[in-house]
N, C-alpha and C positions, 0 to 999 in steps of 0.2 A: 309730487304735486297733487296727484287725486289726494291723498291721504291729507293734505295740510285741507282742500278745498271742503273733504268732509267733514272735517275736526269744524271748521269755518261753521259749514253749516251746521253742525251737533250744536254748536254754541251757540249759535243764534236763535234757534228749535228752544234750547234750553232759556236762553232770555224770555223769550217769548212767552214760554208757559208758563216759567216766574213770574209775568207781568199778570199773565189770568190770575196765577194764586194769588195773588198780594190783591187784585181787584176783587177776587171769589170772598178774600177773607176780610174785608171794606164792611164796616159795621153799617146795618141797616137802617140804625138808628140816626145817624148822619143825616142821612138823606131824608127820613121822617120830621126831622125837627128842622134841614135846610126847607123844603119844602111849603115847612109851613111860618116861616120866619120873615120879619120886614124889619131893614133897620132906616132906621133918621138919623141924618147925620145934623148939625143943627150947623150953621157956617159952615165958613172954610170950601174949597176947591175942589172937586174929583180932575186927577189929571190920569186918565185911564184906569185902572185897578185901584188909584190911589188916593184917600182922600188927606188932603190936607191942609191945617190951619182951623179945623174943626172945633167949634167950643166944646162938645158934646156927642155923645150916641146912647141912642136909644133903641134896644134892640124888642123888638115885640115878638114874644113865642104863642102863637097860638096853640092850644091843646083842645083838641076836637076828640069824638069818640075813639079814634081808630089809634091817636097818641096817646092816650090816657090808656087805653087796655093796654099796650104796651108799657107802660111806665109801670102798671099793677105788675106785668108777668113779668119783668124787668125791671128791677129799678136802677141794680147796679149801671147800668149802660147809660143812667142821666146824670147829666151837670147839678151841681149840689142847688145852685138858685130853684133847679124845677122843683126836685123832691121836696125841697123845703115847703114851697108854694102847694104842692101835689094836694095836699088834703082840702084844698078848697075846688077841688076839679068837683064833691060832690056836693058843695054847698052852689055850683054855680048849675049841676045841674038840674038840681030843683028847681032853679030860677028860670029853666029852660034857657041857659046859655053854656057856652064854650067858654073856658079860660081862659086867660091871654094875660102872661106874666112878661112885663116887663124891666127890663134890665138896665138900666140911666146910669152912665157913669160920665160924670165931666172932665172934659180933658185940661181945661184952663178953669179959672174961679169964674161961673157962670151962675148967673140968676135963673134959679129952678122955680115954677110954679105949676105944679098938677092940675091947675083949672086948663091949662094951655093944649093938654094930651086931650087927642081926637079920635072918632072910629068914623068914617065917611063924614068929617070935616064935623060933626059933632062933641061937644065935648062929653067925656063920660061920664055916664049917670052915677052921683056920688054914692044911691043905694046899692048899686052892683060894685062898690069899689070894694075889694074882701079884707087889703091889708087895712091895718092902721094908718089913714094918712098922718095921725099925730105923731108917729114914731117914724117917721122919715125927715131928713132935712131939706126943709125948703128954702128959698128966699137965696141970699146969694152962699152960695157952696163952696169948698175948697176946690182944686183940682185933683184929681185921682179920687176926690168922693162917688162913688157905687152904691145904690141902692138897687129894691126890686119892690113892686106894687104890682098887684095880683087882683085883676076884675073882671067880670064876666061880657062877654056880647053877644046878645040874642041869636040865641041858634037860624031863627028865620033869616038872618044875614049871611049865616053862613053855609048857605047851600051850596055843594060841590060847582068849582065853577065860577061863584059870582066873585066879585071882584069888593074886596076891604080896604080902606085906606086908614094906614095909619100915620098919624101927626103931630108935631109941638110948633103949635103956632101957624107958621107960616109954612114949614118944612113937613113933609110926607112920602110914603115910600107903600105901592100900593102890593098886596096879596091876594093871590088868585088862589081862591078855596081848593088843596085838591078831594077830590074822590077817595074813597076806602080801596086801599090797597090791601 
């Protein structure tokens, strides 16, 4: 009986420490870009975790100094939308702004218009917008259509801390700056 009760607890010791490893080796990146991330869902439901009947999401990445040196020393570790957008991290900041790549994909055939997307209930200033809004689809869209539009927002906004609101339309999901980790 000792012997089954020890084997018991070896096992459970050993669970255990598996669970650290598998935490220990939890990419950091994750948590750098959950962090700094707001989604809109545009309609539809949240029924706990879930949302649904959604026409739409729109997922906003912000990319501040401390993500962008990361994404330099690392790229491999990003989603193909950022890297793609990546090179406009130094066009936005001359303009003395943060990037913030957006990711819109419509879940049903929904009427897209980019005057509608907001930063603190403003809409964005079209001179900071980096992509082409002409190479994107607007107006009413297929379902599973995906894009991504890449614009900057004034660093003064984005002081560790203050709070961003992003939006389409009537719908918003706010971001709390974090600090340099």
């Amino acid at each position: 009986m000792k012997k089954f009760i020890a084997a018991l607890l070896l096992l459970c010791a050993c669970a255990v420490l598996g669970g650290q490893a598998e935490a220990a080796k939890k990419d950091p990146t994750d948590d750098l870009l959950r962090s700094r991330a707001a989604v809109v869902w545009i309609g539809g439901k949240r029924i706990g975790d879930l949302m649904v009947g959604a026409d739409a999401k729109l997922y906003f990445q912000l990319i501040d100094r401390t993500l962008s040196e990361r994404i330099y020393s690392d790229p491999t570790s990003f989603p193909d939308d950022i890297l793609w957008n990546a090179s406009y991290i130094d066009k936005a900041a001359r303009a003395k702004c943060n990037l913030v790549i957006l990711v819109y994909k419509a879940l049903v055939p929904w009427i897209f218009d980019p005057a509608k997307i907001t930063v603190n209930g403003e809409p964005i200033d079209k001179r900071r917008v980096y992509s082409s809004l002409l190479a994107i689809p607007t107006g009413k869209i297929a379902s599973d259509t995906e894009d991504v539009i890449a614009f900057g927002v004034p660093r003064a906004l984005c002081k560790p801390g203050s709070k961003l609101f992003f939006g389409y339309g009537d719908y918003k999901d706010e971001l709390i700056v974090p600090g340099k980790k």
